[in-house]
C-alpha positions in Angstrom: 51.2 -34.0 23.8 49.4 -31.3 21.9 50.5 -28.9 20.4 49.0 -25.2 21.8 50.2 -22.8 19.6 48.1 -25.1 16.7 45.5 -22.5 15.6 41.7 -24.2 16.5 40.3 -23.7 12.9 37.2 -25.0 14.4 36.4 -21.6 15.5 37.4 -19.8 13.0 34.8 -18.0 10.8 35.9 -17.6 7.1 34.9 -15.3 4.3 36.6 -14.6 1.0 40.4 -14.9 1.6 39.7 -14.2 5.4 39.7 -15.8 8.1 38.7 -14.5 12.0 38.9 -16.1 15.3 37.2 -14.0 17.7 37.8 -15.5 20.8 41.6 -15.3 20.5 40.7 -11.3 18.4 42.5 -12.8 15.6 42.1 -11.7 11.7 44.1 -14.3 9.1 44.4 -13.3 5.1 45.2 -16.4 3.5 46.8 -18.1 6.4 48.6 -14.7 7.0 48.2 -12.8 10.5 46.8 -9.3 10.2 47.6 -6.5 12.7 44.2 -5.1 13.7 43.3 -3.2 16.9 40.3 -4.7 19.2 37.6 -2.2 18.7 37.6 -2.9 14.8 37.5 -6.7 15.3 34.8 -6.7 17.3 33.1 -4.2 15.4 33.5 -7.1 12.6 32.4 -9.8 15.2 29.0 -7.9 15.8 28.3 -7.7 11.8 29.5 -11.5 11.4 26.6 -12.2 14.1 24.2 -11.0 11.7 25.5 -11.2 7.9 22.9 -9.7 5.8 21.3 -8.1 8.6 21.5 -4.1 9.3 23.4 -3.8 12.8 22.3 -0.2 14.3 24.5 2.2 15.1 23.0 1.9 18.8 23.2 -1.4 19.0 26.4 -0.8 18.1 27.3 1.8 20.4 25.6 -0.3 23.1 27.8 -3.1 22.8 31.0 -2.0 22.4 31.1 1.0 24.8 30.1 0.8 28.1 27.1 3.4 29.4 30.0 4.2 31.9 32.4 5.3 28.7 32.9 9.0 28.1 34.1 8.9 24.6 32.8 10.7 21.4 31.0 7.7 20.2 30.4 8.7 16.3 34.3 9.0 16.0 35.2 6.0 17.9 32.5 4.2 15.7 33.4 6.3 12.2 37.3 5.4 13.5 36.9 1.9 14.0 34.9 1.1 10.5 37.8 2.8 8.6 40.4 0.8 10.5 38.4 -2.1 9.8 38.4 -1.3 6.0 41.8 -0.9 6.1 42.7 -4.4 7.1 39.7 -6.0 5.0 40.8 -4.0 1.7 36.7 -3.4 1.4 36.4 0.0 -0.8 33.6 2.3 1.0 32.3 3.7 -2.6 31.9 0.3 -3.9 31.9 -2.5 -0.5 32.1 -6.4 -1.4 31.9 -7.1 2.4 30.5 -3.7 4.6 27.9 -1.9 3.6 26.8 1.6 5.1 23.7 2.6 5.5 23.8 6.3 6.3 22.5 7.2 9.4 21.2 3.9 10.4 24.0 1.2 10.5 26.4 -1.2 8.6 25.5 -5.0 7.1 28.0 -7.5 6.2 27.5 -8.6 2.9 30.0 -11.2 2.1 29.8 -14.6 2.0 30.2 -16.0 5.5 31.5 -19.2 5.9 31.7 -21.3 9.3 33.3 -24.8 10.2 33.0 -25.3 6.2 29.4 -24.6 5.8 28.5 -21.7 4.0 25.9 -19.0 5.1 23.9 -17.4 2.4 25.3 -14.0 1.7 21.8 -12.6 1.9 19.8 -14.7 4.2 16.1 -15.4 2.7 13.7 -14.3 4.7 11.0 -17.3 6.4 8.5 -15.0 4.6 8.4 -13.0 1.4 7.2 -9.6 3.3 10.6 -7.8 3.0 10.3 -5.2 0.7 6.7 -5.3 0.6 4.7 -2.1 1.2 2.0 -2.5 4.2 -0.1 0.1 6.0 -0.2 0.8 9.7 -3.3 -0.9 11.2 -4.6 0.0 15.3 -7.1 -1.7 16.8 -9.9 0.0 18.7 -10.0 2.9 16.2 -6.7 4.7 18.4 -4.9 7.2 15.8 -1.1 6.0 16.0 0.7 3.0 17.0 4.3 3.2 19.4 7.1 1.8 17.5 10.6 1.6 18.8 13.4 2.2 16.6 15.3 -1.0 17.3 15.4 -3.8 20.3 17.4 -1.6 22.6 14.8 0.6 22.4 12.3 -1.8 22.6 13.6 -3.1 26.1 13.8 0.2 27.1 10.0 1.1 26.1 9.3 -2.7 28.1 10.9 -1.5 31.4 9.2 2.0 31.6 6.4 1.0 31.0 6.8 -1.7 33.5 7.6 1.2 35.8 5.1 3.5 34.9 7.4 5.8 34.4 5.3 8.1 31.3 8.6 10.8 31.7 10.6 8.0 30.5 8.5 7.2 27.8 8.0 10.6 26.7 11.7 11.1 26.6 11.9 8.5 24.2 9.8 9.4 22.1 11.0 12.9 21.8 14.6 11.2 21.1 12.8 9.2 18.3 13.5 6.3 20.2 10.0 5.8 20.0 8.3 6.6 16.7 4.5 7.3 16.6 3.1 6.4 13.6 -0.4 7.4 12.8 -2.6 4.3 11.6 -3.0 4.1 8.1 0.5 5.5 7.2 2.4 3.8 4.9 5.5 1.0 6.3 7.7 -0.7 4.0 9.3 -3.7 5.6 13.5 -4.3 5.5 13.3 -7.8 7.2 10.7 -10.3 8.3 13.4 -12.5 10.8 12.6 -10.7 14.3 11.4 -12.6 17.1 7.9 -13.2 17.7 6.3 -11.7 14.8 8.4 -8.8 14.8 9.0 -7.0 11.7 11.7 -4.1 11.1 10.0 -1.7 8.7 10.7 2.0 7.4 8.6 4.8 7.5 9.9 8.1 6.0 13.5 7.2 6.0 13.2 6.1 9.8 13.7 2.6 10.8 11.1 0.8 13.6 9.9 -2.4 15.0 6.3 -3.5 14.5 4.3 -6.6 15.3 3.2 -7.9 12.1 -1.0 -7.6 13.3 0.1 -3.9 13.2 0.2 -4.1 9.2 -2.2 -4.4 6.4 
């Protein structure tokens, strides 16, 4: 008969002397248990989705607390980072496994390994846009071209719009869900792996999504 208190290192992701199981919200250091609350864990789980990748602070704050969850966010999130930190033993001044990016989000940049194959610390990109400067191109001579901040915002745009609701849309855009960038401006792009074409790019310290026809 099998065992069931055997450990299924099958599911376990690894990195460094680390080891996670996220299904059973389990953290192991060298084979050793660590005591680490749930929100930090799967604060760690939704960087591990994406190592090398920027994770949003709304993306963030959409999945790990409910619309219907009255709770000062940016301390819950700020909170749960340290706590995380803690247990990691990741330095904030000088990170070997999350980085900050003020304002916009963390990335994981360790080396992630899973089921023994290794994941690049810093995924390439298929293309070798990131990093590359491009300007903002509309067809049909219109002055500025909608960009939404990330793909929350992004479904959200979809669904107004599906709607026709302009209120909506106007909202977000005065949130800076929705950036307007006038055509011509300049975009430099952080990573060429969205779907469909999508790039993420930055434009005066502000982060947006923009099909790549949009930029020259």
């Amino acid at each position: 008969m099998a065992n069931s208190h055997i450990p299924d290192d099958s599911r376990r992701m690894r990195f460094g002397p680390f080891s996670v199981d996220l299904r059973a919200g389990e953290l192991y250091k060298r084979g050793k248990k660590i005591k680490v609350q749930l929100l930090p864990l799967q604060l760690l789980g939704a960087l591990l989705e994406k190592p090398g990748e920027v994770v949003t602070r709304e993306e963030l704050k959409s999945r790990l607390w409910p619309a219907d969850t009255f709770v000062d966010f940016e301390h819950g999130l700020n909170t749960a980072i340290k706590k995380l930190r803690q247990a990691l033993g990741d330095n904030p001044a000088k990170p070997a496994l999350i980085e900050t990016l003020p304002k916009k989000g963390y990335r994981f940049i360790g080396r992630l390994e899973s089921n023994g194959a290794s994941v690049p610390k810093n995924p390439s990109p298929p293309t070798t846009l990131a990093g590359k400067i491009f300007s903002v191109f509309a067809e049909g001579g219109i002055a500025c071209v909608v960009a939404p901040a990330d793909a929350i915002s992004r479904d959200e745009w979809q669904r107004l719009l599906a709607l026709g609701d302009d209120v909506g849309v106007s909202l977000m855009i005065a949130h800076n869900r929705l950036l307007l960038i006038e055509a011509g401006k300049p975009v430099r792009v952080l990573s060429a792996n969205g779907p469909q074409g999508i790039l993420e790019g930055e434009h005066y310290g502000k982060t947006a999504l923009l099909p790549r026809k949009s930029l020259r």
